[in-house]
C-alpha positions in Angstrom: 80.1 87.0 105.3 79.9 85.3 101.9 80.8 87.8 99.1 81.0 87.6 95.1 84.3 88.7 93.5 84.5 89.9 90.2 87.4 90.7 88.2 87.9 91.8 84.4 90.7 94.2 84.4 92.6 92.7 81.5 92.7 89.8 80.0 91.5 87.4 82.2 87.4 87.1 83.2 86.6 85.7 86.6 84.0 85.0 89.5 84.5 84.0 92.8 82.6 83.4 96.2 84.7 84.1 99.6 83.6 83.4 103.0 85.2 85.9 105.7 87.9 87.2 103.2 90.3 83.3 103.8 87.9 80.9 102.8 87.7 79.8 98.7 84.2 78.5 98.4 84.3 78.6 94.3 86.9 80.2 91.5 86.0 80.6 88.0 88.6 81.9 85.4 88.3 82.6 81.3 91.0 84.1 79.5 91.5 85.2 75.9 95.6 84.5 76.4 96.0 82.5 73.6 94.4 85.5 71.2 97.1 87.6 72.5 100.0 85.9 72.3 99.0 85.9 68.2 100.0 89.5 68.2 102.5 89.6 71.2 100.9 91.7 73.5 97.0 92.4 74.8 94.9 94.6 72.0 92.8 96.3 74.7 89.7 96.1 72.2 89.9 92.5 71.9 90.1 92.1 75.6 87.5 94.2 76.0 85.4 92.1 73.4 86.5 88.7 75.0 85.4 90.1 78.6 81.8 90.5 76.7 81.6 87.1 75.5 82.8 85.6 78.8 81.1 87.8 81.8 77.6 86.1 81.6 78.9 82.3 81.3 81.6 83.0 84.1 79.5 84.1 86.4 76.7 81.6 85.7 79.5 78.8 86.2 80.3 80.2 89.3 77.0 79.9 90.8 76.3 76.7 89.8 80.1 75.4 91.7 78.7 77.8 94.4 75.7 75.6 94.5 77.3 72.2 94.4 79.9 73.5 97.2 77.4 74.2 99.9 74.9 71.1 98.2 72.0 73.7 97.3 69.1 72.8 95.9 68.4 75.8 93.5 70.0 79.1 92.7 67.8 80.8 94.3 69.4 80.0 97.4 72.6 81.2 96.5 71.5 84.2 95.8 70.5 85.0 99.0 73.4 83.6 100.7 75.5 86.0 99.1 76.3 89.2 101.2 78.0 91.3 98.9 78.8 92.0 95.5 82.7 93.0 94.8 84.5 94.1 91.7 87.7 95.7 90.5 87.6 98.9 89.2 91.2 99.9 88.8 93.8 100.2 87.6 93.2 98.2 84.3 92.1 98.4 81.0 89.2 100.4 80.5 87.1 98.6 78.1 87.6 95.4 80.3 87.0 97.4 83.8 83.7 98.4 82.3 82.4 95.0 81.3 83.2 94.0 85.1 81.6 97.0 86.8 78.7 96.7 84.7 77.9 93.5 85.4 78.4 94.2 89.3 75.8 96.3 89.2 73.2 94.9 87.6 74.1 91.6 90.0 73.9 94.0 93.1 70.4 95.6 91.9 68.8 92.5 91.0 70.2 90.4 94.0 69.7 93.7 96.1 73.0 93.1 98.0 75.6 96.0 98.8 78.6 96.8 96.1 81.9 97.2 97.4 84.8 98.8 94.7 87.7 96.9 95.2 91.4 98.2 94.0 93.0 95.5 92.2 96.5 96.1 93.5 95.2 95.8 96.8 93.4 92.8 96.1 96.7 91.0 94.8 98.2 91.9 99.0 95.3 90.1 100.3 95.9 87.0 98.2 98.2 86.2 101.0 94.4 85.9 103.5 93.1 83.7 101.4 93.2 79.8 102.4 96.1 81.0 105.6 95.7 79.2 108.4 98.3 81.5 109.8 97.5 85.3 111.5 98.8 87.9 109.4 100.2 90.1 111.8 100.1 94.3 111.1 102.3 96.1 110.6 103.7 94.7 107.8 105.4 95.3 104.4 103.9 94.3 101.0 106.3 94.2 98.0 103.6 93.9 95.2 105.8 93.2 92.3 103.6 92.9 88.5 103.8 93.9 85.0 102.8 97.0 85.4 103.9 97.8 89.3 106.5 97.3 91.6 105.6 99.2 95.1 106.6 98.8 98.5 104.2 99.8 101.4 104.1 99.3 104.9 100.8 98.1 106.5 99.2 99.0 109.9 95.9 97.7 109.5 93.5 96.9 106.9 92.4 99.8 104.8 95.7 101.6 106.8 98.2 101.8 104.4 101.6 103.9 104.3 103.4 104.1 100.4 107.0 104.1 101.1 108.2 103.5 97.4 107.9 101.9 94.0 109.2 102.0 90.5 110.1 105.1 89.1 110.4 103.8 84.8 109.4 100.0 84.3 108.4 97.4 86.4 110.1 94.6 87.6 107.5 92.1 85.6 107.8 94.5 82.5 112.1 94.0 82.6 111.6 90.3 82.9 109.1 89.9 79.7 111.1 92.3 77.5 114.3 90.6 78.6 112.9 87.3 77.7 111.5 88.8 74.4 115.4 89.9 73.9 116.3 86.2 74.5 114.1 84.7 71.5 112.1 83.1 74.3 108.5 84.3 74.3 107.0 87.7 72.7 104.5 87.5 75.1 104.1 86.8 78.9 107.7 86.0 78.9 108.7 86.5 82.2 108.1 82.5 83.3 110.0 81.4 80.7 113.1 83.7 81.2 112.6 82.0 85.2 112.7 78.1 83.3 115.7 79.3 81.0 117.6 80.7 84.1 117.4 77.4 85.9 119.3 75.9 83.6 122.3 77.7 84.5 124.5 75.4 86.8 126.6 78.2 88.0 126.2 82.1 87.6 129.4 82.9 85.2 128.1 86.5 84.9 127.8 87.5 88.1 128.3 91.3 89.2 128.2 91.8 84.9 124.3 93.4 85.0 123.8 96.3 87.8 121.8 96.3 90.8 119.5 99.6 89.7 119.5 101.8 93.0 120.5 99.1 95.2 122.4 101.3 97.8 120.4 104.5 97.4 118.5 105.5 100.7 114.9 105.4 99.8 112.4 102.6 98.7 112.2 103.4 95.2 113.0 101.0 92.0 113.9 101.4 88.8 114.5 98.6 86.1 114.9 100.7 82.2 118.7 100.9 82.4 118.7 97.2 83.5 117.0 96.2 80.4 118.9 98.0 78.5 122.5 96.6 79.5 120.5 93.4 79.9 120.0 93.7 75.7 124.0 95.1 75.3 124.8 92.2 76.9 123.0 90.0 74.6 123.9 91.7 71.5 127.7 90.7 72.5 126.4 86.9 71.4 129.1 85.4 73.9 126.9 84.0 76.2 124.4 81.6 76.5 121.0 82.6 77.3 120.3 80.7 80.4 123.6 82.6 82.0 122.0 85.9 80.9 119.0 84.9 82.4 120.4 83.9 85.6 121.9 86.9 85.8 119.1 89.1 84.8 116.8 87.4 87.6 119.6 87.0 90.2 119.8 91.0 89.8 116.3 91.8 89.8 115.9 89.4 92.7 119.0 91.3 94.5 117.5 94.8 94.4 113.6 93.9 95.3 115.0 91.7 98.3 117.2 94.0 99.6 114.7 97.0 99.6 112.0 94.9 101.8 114.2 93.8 104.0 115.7 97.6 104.4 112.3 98.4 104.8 111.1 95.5 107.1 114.1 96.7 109.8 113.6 100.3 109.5 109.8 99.9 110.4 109.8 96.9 112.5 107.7 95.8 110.9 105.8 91.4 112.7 105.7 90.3 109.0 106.3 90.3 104.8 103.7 90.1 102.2 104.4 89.3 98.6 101.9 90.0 95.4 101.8 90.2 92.0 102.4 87.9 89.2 106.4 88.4 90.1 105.5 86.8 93.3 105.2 83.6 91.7 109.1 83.7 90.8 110.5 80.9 92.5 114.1 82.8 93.3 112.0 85.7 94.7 110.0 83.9 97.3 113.3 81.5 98.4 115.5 84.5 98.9 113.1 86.6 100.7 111.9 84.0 103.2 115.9 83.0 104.2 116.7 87.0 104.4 113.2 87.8 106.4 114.0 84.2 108.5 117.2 86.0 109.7 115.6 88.8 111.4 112.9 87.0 112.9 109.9 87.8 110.6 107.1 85.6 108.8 107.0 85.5 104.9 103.7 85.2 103.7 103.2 84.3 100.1 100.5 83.3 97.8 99.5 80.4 96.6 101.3 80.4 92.6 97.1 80.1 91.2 96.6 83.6 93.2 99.6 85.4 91.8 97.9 85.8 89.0 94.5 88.0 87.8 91.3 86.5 89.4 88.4 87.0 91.2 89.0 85.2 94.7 91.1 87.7 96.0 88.8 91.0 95.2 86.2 89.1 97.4 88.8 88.8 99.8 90.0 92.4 100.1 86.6 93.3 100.1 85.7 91.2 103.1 88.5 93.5 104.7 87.9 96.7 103.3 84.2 97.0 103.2 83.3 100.3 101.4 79.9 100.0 100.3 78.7 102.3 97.4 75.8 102.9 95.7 75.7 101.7 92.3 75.3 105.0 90.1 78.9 106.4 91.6 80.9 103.4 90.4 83.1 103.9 87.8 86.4 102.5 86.1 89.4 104.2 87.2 92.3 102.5 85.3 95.5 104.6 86.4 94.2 103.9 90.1 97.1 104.1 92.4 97.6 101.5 95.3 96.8 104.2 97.6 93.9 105.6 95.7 90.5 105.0 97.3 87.0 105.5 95.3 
């Protein structure tokens, strides 16, 4: 089954076409970054406005790679090779989700193929399907760790999942970039840079000096605000260099997210570990939690670092596995969706 991703729920416009959910057969991804980092964080009009200007020429580049990838003679053909039509509607920003959407539709009327709604938050778990020449084994855990969400949830089977926690203030992505934003080292997207400052530090001199938020507490939750906010006391004290605080900030962020999905892994015996989420990309974060997940005998599964972030290729991927057809005219944007919410 060869499906069409689309995905627009920020600041980043992209197509893609996925065969059977693994396969990448094209990727194309716009993003109005550079516009934001001007005012240190996304304007949700001007995203909205960039998704406008970039919907038509993305998706137009994407069937033309579609056609040189299978070595098509016209577009016509691709057309009809396509299956499916997929898009995110949630959670996002609203102005953005509706450019995506709209566009969706009018692809699935014209092309007359079935639209399937696909939740972005459970399109960043099946990043791990996509290009795995592994079996992902159920059940399984999925730590999807972003900007705006940090959730644990234990997998049975597709479309069968089971929340078992998440954050209850910030985010662990959200700590990282306003910790880094602290640090003088980006207003904007900072959490990469905090990651490139911490390796710098040769040995962790402030170790145990930031807490472990809800570390020992019985449950899956998270919670990252009062981190943060001895993560900024402990910069105001000007002692330290900033690659010691941000070893020390990551190591402890790091700490509590590991911990929690191993916890979780054992109590639910869970065959396997899936990470997601632009925090997946953190370098610490996968290390630690393949060597802790090694230890008790289960398989890490990770994404490749191009599919931690917002695209297309795996909302054509979830969609392969969670194939809920609707009809156009009950689509809608939903951008508080939940990663248990269906449409």
């Amino acid at each position: 089954m060869i499906i069409l991703g689309i995905e627009t729920s920020c600041d980043e416009t992209a197509a893609a076409v996925v065969e059977n959910g693994t396969k990448e057969i094209c990727s194309v991804v716009a993003s109005s970054k550079e516009f934001h980092e001007k005012t240190g964080g996304v304007v949700p009009e001007v995203a909205a406005r960039k998704q406008v200007e970039a919907i038509t020429p993305v998706i137009a580049a994407c069937f033309e790679k579609f056609k040189e990838a299978k070595r098509l003679g016209s577009l016509d053909e691709c057309y009809k090779l396509i299956d499916a039509v997929s898009v995110t509607i949630g959670p996002g920003l609203v102005g953005s989700l509706i450019v995506g959407i709209e566009a969706a539709k009018a692809l699935s009327l014209a092309l007359k193929k079935p639209l399937i709604p696909v939740n972005h938050l459970v399109g960043h778990i099946y990043a791990n399907f996509i290009g795995n020449d592994k079996v992902v084994e159920f059940p399984s855990i999925a730590l999807l760790v972003s900007g705006g969400h940090t959730d644990l949830v234990l997998i049975k089977g597709h479309g069968n999942f089971e929340y078992l926690g998440g954050t209850l203030d910030d985010a662990a992505g959200e700590a990282f970039d306003k910790v880094a934003r602290l640090l003088g080292l980006s207003k904007y997207l900072g959490g990469v840079f905090l990651s490139k400052k911490a390796e710098e530090c040769e040995e962790n001199i402030l170790e145990g000096k930031l807490p472990r938020p809800m570390l020992d507490q019985d449950n899956f939750d998270f919670s990252f605000s009062g981190l943060k906010t001895s993560s900024r006391r402990l910069i105001e004290e000007n002692k330290y260099a900033a690659e010691a605080v941000a070893c020390e900030f990551e190591n402890a962020v790091v700490d509590v997210l590991v911990k929690k999905t191993i916890r979780a892994a054992k109590k639910y015996k869970v065959k396997t570990i899936l990470l997601g989420g632009g925090v997946s990309a953190n370098r610490v974060l996968r290390k630690r939690i393949r060597e802790e997940a090694e230890k008790i005998g289960i398989i890490t599964h990770v994404p490749p670092i191009s599919l931690c972030t917002d695209n297309a290729v795996y909302i054509a991927g979830a969609a392969f596995f969670n194939n809920k057809q609707v009809k156009y005219e009950k689509l809608d944007a939903n951008p508080s969706l939940g990663i248990m919410d269906r449409f």
